[in-house]
C-alpha atoms as an extended CHARMM CRD file, in Angstrom:
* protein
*
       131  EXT
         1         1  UNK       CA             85.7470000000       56.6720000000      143.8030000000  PROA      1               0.0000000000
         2         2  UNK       CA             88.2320000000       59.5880000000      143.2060000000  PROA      2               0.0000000000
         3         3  UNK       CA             87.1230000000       62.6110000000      140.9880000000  PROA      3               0.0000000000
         4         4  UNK       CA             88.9060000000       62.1440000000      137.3800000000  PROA      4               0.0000000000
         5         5  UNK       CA             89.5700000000       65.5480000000      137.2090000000  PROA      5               0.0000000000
         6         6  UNK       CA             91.6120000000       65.4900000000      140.0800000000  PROA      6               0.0000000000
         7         7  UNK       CA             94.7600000000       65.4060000000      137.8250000000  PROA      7               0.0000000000
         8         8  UNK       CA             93.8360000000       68.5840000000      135.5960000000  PROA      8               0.0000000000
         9         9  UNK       CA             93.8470000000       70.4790000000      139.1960000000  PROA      9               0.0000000000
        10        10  UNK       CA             97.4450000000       69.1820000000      139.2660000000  PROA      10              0.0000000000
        11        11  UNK       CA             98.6090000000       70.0790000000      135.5900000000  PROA      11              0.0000000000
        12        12  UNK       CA             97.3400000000       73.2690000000      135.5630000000  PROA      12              0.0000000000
        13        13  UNK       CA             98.9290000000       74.2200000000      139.5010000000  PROA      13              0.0000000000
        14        14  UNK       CA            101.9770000000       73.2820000000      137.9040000000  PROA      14              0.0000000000
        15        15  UNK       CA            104.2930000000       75.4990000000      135.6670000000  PROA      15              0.0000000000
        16        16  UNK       CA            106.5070000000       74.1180000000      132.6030000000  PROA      16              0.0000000000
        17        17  UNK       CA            110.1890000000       73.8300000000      134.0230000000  PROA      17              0.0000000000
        18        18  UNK       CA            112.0170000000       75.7220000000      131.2660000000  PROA      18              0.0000000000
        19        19  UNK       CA            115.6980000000       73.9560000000      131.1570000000  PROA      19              0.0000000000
        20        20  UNK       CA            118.4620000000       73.9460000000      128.6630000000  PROA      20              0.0000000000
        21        21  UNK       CA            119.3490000000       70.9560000000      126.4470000000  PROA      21              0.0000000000
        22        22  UNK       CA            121.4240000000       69.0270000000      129.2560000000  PROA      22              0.0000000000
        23        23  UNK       CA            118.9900000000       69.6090000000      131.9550000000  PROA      23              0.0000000000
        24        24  UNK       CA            116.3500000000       67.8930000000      129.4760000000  PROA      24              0.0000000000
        25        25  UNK       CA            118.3560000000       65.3770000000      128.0550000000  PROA      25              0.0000000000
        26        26  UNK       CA            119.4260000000       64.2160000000      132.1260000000  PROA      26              0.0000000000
        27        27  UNK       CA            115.4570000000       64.1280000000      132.6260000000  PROA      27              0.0000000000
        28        28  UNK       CA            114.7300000000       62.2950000000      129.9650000000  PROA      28              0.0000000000
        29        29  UNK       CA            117.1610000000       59.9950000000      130.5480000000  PROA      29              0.0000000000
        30        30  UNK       CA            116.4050000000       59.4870000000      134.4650000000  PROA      30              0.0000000000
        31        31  UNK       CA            113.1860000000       58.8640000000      133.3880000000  PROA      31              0.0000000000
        32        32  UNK       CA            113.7500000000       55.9560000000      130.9630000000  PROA      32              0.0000000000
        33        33  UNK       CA            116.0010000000       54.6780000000      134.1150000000  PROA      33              0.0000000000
        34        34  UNK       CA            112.6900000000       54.2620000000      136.4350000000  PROA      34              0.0000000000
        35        35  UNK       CA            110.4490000000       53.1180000000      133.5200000000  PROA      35              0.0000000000
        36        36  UNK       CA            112.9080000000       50.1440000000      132.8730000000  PROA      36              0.0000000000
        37        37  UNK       CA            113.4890000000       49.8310000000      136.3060000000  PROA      37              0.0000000000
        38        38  UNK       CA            109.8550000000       49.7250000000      136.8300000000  PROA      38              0.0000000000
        39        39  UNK       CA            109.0640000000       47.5270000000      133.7400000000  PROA      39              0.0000000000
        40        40  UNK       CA            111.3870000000       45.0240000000      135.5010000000  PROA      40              0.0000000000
        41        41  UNK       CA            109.7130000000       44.7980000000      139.1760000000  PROA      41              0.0000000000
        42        42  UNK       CA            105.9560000000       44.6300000000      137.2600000000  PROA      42              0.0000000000
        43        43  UNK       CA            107.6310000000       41.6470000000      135.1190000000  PROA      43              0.0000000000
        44        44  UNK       CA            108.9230000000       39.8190000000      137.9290000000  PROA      44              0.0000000000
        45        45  UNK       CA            106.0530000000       40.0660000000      139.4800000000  PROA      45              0.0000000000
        46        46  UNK       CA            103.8330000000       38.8850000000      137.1710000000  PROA      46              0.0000000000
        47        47  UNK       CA            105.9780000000       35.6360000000      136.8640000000  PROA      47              0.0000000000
        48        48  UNK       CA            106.2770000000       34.8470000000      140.7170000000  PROA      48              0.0000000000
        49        49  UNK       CA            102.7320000000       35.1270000000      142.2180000000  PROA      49              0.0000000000
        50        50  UNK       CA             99.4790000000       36.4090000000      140.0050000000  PROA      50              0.0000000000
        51        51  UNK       CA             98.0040000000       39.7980000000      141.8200000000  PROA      51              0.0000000000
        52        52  UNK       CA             94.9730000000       39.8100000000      143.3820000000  PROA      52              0.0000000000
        53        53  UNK       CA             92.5930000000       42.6160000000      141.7860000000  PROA      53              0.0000000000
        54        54  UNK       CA             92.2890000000       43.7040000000      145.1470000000  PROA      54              0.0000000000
        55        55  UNK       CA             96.2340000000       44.8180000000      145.0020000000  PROA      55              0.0000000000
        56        56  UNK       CA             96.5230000000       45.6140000000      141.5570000000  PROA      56              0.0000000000
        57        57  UNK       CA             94.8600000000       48.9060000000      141.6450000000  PROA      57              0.0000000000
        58        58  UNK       CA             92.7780000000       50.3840000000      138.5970000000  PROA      58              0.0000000000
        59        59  UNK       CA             93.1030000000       48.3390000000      135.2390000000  PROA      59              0.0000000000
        60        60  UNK       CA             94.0640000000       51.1950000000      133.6520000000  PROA      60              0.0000000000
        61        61  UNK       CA             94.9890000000       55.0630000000      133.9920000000  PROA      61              0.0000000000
        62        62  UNK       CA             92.8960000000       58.0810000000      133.6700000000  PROA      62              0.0000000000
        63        63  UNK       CA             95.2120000000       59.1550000000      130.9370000000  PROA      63              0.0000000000
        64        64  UNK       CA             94.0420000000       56.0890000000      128.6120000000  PROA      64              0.0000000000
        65        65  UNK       CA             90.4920000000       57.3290000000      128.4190000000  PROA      65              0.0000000000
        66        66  UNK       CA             88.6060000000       59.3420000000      126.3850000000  PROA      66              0.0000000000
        67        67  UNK       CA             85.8190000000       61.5300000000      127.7720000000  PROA      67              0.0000000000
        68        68  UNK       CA             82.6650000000       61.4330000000      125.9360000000  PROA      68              0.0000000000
        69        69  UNK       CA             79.2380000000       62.1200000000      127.3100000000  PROA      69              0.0000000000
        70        70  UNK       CA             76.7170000000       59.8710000000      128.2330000000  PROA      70              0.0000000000
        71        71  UNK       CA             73.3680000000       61.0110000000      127.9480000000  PROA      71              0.0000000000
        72        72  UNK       CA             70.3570000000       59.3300000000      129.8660000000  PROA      72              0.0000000000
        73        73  UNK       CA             66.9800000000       60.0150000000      131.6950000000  PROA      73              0.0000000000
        74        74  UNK       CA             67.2920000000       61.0030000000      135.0730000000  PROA      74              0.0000000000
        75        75  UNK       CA             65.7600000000       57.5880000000      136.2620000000  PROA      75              0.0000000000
        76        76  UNK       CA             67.8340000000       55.6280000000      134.0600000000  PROA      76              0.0000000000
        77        77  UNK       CA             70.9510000000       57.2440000000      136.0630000000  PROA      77              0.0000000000
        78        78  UNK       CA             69.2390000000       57.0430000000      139.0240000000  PROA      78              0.0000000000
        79        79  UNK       CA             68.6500000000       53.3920000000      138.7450000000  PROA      79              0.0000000000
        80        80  UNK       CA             72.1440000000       52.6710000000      137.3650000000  PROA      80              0.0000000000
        81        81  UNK       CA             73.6590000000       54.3700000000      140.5920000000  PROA      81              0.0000000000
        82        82  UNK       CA             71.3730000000       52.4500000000      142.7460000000  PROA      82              0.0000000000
        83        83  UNK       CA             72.9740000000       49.3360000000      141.6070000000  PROA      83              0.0000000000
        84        84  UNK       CA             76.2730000000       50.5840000000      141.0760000000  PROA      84              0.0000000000
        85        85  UNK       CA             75.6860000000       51.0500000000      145.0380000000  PROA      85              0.0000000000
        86        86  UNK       CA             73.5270000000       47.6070000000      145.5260000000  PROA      86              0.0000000000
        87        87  UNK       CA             75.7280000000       45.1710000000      143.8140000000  PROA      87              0.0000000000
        88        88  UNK       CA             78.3960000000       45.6550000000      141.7310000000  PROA      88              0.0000000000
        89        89  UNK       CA             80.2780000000       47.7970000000      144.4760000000  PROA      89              0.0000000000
        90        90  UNK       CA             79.2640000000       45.1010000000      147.2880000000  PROA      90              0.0000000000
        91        91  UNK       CA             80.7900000000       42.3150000000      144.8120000000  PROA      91              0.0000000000
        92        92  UNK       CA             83.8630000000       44.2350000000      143.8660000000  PROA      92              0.0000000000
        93        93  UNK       CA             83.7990000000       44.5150000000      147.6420000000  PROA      93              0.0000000000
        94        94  UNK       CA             83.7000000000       40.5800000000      148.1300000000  PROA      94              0.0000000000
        95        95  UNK       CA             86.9870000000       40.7960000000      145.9170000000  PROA      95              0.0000000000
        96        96  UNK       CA             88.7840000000       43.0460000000      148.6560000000  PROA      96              0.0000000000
        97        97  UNK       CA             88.3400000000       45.2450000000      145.5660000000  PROA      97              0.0000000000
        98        98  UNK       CA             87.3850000000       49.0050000000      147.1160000000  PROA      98              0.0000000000
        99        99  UNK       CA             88.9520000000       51.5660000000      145.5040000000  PROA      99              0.0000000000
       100       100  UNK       CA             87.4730000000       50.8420000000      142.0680000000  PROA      100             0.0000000000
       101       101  UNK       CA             87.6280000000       54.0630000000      139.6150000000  PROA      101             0.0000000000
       102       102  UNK       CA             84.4160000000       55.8840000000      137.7340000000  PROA      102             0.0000000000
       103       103  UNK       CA             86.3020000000       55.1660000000      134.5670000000  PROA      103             0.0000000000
       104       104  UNK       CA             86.2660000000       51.0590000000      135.3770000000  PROA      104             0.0000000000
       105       105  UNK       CA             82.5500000000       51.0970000000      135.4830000000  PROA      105             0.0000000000
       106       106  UNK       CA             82.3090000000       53.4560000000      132.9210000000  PROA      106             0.0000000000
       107       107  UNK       CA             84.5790000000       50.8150000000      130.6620000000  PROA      107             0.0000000000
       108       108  UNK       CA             82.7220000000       47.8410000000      131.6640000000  PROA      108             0.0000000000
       109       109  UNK       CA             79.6760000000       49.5310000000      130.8180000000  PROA      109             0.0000000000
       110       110  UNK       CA             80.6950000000       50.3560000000      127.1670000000  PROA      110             0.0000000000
       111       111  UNK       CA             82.4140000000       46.8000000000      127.0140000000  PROA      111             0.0000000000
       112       112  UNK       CA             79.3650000000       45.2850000000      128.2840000000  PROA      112             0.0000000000
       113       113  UNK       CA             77.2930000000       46.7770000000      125.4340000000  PROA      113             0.0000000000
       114       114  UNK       CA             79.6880000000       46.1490000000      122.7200000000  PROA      114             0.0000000000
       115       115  UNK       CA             79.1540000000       42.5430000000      123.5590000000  PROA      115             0.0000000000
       116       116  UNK       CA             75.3680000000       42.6100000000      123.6780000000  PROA      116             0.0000000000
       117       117  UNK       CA             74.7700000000       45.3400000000      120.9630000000  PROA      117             0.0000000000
       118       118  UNK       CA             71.5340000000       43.1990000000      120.0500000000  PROA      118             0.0000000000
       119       119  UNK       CA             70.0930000000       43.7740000000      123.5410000000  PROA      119             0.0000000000
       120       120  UNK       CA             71.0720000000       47.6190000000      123.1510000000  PROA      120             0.0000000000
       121       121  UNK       CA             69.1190000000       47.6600000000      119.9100000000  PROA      121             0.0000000000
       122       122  UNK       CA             65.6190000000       45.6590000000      121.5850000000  PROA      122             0.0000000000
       123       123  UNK       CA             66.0190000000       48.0560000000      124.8140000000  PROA      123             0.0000000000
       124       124  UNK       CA             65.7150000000       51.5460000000      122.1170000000  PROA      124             0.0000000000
       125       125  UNK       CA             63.1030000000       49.8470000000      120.2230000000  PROA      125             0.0000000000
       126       126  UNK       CA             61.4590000000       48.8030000000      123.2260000000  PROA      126             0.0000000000
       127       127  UNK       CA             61.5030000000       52.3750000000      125.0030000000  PROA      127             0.0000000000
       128       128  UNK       CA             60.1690000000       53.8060000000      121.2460000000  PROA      128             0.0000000000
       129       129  UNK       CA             57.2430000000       51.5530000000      121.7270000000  PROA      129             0.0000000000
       130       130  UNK       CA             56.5600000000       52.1060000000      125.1570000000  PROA      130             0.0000000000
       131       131  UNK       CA             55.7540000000       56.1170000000      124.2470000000  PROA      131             0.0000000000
């Protein structure tokens, strides 16, 4: 899993080109070139063969997220990164899937709770019980 704060390191090593009008206005429009260019090779793709999640890469980009923190006993983490480690790695592994991102567990995490958000609520009341 690759650090996601690998691309700040980048952003801030870089300066802001400063360019006239033209030089901005060739950029921009150079860029829209390779979006539509690339728009084109994902759609014909996606109509020839399906992609494997093992080729796809991450289902989504860093700069889609939001960071928020997550705050949890030290044996709740520790247990979460023990099967993080156990199983789901090993099965996204079974999938020729190995270069899964922080952020994709993170988001099936959060998804996984927003489906069950009755189990969320029994697993606080239980915890308030249990003290």
């Amino acid at each position: 899993m690759s650090n996601p704060f690998d691309d700040l390191e980048a952003e801030t090593a870089e300066s802001p080109n400063v360019e006239d009008d033209e030089g901005t206005a060739e950029a921009a429009s150079a860029d829209e070139g390779l979006a539509r260019s690339q728009a084109d090779k994902d759609s014909n793709a996606t109509e020839s063969t399906p992609i494997s999640p093992a080729e796809s890469g991450p289902a989504f980009e860093y700069d889609a997220v939001r960071q928020r923190p997550l705050y949890a006993r030290g044996e709740t983490w520790d247990a979460f990164e023990k099967r993080l480690r156990t199983t789901i790695t090993p099965t996204l592994a079974r999938e020729d899937v190995v270069d899964e991102e922080t952020r994709e567990i993170h988001d099936a995490v959060l998804r996984l709770a927003t489906e069950e958000p009755e189990r969320i609520a029994e697993l606080v009341l239980e915890a308030r019980r249990e003290e």
